[in-house]
N, C-alpha and C positions, 0 to 999 in steps of 0.2 A: 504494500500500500504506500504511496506517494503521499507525503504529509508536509507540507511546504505553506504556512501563512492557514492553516487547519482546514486545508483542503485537501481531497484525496481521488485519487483515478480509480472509479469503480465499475462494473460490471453491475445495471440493476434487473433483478430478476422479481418473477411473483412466486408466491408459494401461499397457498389457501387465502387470495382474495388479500394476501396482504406487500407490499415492495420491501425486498430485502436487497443489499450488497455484497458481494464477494471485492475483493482488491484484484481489479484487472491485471494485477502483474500473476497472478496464478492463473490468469484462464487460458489455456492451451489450447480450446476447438469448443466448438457449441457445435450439435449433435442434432439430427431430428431423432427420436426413438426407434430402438429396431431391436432385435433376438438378443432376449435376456438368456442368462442359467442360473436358475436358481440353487441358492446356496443353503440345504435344510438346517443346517446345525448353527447358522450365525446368529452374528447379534439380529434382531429384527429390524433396523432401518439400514445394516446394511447384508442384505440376503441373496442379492441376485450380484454375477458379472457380465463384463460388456466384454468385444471383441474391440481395441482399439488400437489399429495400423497394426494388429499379430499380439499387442499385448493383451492378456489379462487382467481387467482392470474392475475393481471393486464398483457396485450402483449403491447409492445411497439416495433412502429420502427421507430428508432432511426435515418435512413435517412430523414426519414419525420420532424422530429424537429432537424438536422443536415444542413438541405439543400442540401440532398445529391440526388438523382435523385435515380427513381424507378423502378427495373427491375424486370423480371419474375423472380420468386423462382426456385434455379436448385437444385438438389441434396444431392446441398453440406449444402444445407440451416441446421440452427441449432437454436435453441430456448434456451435462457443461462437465467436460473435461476440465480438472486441473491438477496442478501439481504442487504437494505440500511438502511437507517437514514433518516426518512420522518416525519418534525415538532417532532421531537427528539427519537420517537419509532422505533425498528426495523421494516421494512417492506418488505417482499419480491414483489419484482418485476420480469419481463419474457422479454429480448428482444430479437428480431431478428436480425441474422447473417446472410451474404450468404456464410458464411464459418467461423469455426473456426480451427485456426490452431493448437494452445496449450501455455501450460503453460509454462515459461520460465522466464529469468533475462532479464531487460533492462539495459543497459549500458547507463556511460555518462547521465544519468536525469537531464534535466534542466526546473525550473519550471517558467522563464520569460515567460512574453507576449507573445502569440503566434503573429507573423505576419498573418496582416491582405491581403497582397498582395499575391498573385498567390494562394487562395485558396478558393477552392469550398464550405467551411463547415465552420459553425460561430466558429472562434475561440473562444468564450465566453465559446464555453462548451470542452474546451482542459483545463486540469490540470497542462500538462508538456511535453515536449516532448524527446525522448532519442533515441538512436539506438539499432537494433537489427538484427544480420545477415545483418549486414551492410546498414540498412535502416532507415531511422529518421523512428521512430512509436508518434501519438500520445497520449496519456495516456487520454483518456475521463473523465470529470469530473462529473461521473454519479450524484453524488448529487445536483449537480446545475441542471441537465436536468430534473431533477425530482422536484427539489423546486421551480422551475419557469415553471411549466407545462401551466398556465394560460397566461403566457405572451407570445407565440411565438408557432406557429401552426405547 
């Protein structure tokens, strides 16, 4: 994430009717959906893998360990390749979108505590939040969602 004067280059996506962020410098390919394998014995949001360019690459969705409720896939769904930092090695990972919008500056970033009051999704895994098109966006803080996979379903 680009943080220069508290603004940041992000990647805005939707997940259950609400705008979320990823930090555009992890996104490696946005995806339309295609043949999952499901993975029986995993954590639950992340279960299934993808075939990308020959790799093996974990799907996650990211409502499911968000708290975010589960709706049918429509159209707009999208599948966002990135690549993290898991137990200190690059690792790409796959999650699910029901829409991404694009890539863009967030304004105003602030990275206190999210409030816990009037919101549907665990603030633990928010990094920061800022505006965009005149809308608070959250800034997801993929590394934590993925380092704590074992603790919260």
């Amino acid at each position: 994430m680009t943080n220069t004067s508290n603004t940041a280059e992000i990647l805005t996506i939707v997940m259950s009717n609400e705008t979320f962020a990823v930090p555009a410098s992890m996104v490696l390919e946005i995806l339309d959906p295609g043949p999952t394998t499901p993975v029986p014995t995993a954590t639950a949001f992340i279960n299934k893998l993808i075939n990308f360019r020959g790799r093996v690459v974990p799907l996650a969705d990211l409502r499911l360990r968000c708290g975010l409720p589960i709706g049918e896939p429509s159209g707009d769904a999208r599948v966002v390749v990135l690549e993290i930092r898991f137990e200190g090695e690059p690792t790409l990972v796959a999650i699910l979108a029901d829409k991404v919008y694009e890539v863009g500056t967030l304004e105003g970033v602030i990275a206190d505590k999210v409030p816990r009051i009037g919101t549907r999704w665990h603030p633990e895994f928010i990094k920061a939040i800022g505006r965009h098109k005149d809308k608070f966006v959250m800034i997801l803080d993929i590394d934590r969602i993925f380092a704590s996979s074992d603790s919260v379903t």
